[in-house]
C-alpha positions in Angstrom: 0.0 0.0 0.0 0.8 3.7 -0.9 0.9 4.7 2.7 2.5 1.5 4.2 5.8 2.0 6.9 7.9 -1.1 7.9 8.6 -1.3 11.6 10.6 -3.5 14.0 9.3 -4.0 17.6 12.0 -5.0 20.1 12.9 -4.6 23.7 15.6 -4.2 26.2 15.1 -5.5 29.6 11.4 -5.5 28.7 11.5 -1.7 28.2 9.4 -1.9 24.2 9.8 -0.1 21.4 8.9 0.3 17.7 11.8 1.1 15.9 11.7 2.8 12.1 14.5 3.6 9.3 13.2 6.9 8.7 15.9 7.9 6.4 14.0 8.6 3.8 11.9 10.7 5.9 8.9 8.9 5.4 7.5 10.3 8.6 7.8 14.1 8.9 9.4 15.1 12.4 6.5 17.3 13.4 3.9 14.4 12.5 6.2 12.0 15.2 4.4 13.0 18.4 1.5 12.3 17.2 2.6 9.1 15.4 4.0 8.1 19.2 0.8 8.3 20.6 -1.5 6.7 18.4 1.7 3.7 17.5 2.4 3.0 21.2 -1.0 3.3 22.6 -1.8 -0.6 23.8 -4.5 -2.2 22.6 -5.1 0.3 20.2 -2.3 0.4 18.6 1.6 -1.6 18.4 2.2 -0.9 21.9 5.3 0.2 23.3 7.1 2.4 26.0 8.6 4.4 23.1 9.0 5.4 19.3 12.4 5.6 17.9 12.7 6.9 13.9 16.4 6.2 12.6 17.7 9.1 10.2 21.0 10.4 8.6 23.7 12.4 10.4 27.1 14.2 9.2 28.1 13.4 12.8 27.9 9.5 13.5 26.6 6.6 11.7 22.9 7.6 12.2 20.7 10.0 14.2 17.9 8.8 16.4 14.8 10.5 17.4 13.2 9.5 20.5 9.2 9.9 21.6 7.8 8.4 25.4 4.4 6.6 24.3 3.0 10.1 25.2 4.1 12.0 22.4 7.1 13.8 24.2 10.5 14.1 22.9 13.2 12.5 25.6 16.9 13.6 25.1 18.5 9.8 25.6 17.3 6.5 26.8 19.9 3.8 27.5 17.3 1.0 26.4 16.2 2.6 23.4 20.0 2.8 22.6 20.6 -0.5 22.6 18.0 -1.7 20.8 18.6 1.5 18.3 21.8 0.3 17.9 21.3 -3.3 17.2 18.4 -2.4 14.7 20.8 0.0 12.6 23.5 -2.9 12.5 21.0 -5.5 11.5 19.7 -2.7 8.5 23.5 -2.6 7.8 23.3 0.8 8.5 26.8 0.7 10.7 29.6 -1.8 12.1 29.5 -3.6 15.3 31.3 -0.7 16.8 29.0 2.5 16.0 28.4 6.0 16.9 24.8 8.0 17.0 23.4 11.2 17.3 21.2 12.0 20.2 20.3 15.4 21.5 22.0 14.4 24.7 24.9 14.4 22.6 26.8 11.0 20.5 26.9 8.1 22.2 28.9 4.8 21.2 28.3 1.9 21.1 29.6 -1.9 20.3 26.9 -4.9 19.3 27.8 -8.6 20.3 25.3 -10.7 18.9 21.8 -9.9 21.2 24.5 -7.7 23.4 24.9 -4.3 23.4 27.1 -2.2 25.2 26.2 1.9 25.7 28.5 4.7 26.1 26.3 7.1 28.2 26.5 10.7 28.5 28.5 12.2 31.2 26.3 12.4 34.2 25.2 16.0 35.6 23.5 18.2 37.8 24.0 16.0 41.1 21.6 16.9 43.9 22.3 14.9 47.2 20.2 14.3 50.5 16.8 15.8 49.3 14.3 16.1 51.9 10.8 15.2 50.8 7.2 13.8 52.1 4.7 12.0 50.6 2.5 13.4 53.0 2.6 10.7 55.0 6.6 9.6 54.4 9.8 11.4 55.0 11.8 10.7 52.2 15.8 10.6 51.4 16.2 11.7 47.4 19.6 12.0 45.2 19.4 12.9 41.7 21.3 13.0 38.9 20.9 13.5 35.2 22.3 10.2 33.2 21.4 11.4 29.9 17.4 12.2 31.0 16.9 13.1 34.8 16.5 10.7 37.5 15.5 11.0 41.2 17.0 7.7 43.0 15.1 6.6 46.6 17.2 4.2 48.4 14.8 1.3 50.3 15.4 -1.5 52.3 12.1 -3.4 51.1 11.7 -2.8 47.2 8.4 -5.2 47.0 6.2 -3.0 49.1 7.2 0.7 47.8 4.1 2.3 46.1 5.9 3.4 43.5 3.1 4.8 41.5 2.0 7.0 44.1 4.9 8.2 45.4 6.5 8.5 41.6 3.6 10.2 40.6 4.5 12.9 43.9 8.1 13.2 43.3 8.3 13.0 39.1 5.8 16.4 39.3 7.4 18.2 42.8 8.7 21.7 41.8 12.1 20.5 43.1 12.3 19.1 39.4 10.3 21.4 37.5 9.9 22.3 35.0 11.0 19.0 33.0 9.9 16.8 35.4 12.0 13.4 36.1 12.4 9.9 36.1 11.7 8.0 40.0 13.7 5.1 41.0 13.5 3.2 43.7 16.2 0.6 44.7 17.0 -2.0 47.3 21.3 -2.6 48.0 21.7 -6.6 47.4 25.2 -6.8 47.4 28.4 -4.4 46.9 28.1 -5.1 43.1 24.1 -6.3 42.6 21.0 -3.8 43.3 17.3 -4.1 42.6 15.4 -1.0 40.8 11.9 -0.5 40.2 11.4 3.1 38.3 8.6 5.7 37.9 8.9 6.7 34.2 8.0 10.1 32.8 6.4 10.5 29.6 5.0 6.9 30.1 3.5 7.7 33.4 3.7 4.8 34.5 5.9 2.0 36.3 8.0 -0.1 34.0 9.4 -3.1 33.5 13.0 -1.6 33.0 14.7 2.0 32.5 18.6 1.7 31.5 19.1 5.4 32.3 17.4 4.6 35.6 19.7 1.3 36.3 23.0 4.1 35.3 21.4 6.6 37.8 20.7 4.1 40.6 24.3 2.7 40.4 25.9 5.9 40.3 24.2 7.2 43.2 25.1 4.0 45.0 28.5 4.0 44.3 29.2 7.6 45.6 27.4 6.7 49.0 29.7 3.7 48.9 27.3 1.1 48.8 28.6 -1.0 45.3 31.2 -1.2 43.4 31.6 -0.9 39.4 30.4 -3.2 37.5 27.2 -3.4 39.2 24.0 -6.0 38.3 21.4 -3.9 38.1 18.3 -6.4 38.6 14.9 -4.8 37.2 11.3 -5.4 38.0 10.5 -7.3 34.9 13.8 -9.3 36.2 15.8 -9.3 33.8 19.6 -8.1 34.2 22.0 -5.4 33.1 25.2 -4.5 33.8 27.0 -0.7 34.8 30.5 0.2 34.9 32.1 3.5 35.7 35.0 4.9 36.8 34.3 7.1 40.2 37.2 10.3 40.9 35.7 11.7 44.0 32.5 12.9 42.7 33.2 12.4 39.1 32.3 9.6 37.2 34.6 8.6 34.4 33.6 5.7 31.3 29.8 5.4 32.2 28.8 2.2 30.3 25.4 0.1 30.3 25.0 -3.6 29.1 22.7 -5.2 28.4 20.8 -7.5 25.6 18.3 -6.0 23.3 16.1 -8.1 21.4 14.3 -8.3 18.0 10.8 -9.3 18.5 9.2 -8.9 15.2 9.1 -6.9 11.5 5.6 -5.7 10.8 4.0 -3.4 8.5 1.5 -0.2 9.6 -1.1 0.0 7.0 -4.0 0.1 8.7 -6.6 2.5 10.6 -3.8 3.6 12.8 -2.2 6.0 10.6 
């Protein structure tokens, strides 16, 4: 059909996606919001936790755009990279080792099979020791921007956290306006192993995985000396990914997150959903 566009759905970590080559610019930039919405609406549509398009830079192998299933335009997201990454290298698009264009600036990037291992933007704008209250809670927060921004809650019982609720609170606090952020909330296993469950915004909802929110939760644990790199992030659809970094006092150095990122099918869009 005339109007018909070729997608791939994947996921990292169970974090789901619909992934297009746009470089022919089949879908307009402006019409992309709007394409997010209706695409990643379940049910209704695909369904998925993002939209990804996959267009040409002068800078890197490839430039990727990236819409939350609400139509907004995030600046990075680390599972999203991965599984932009191993979608451009299975379109031929680039090498195993690639480079791509992000407004958080480029990020590398090195596919190994289902494996793929993300550069990530130098973290910024560290905020330690926030006092907040649910109302009903006194709350501990630490933020840092990996890329998108993250608010990290340290808890000692991960199952039990109402992290709707109190996501919902803290992602829309004026502490964090006017972007908003990201909520996550993690339990220390061991000096190298931590369990996250994250508030996302944009989706507005928990999900199964955030790989900005795994980088954010082990950075924050490593400067409060609670792991060491690499760390095994464990998330809540439990499935595993790995950080490295390279701490200087309050500096991180070589942020990298692992992780696999899997091809789940090919379709086309040709339908009422247009």
């Amino acid at each position: 059909m005339k109007n018909s566009i070729q997608f791939t759905k994947m996921h990292g970590s169970g974090n789901d996606f619909i992934l297009i080559d746009n470089r022919d610019r089949l879908i307009k930039h402006a019409d992309a919001p709007y394409k997010a919405r209706k695409w990643c609406r379940r049910r209704f549509g695909v369904g998925a936790d993002g939209f990804i398009l996959i267009e040409k830079s002068q800078k890197a192998d490839f430039k990727w755009y990236f819409f939350n299933a609400d139509g907004s335009e995030a600046e990075m997201c680390g599972n999203g990279g991965r599984c932009a990454a191993r979608f451009a290298f299975m379109k031929g698009i680039c090498g195993e080792k690639l480079s791509f264009e992000t407004i958080a600036g480029i990020i590398r990037a090195e596919v190994k099979d289902k494996l793929v291992k993300l550069e990530m933007t130098k973290p910024s704008d560290l905020r330690l020791d926030i006092n907040f209250s649910t109302g009903l809670e006194e709350l501990t927060i630490d933020y840092i921007n990996t890329g998108v921004p993250h608010a990290v809650v340290l808890t000692e019982d991960l199952d039990h956290v109402p992290v709707f609720e109190w996501g919902r609170l803290i992602r829309y606090d004026d502490l964090f306006a006017p972007e908003g952020t990201n909520v996550d909330f993690v339990q220390i296993k061991d000096e190298h192993h931590i369990l996250i469950r994250t508030y996302e915004r944009g989706v507005e909802d928990e999900t199964l995985a955030c790989g900005t929110g795994a980088v954010a939760s082990a950075l924050i644990a490593g400067l409060k000396g609670l792991v060491k790199s690499p760390v095994k992030v464990t998330t809540w659809g439990n499935e595993e990914l790995t950080i490295y970094f390279d701490l200087q006092g309050q500096e991180f150095r070589e942020v990298f997150l692992e992780g696999g990122a899997i091809h789940v099918y090919t379709g086309v869009l040709d339908g009422d959903v247009g």
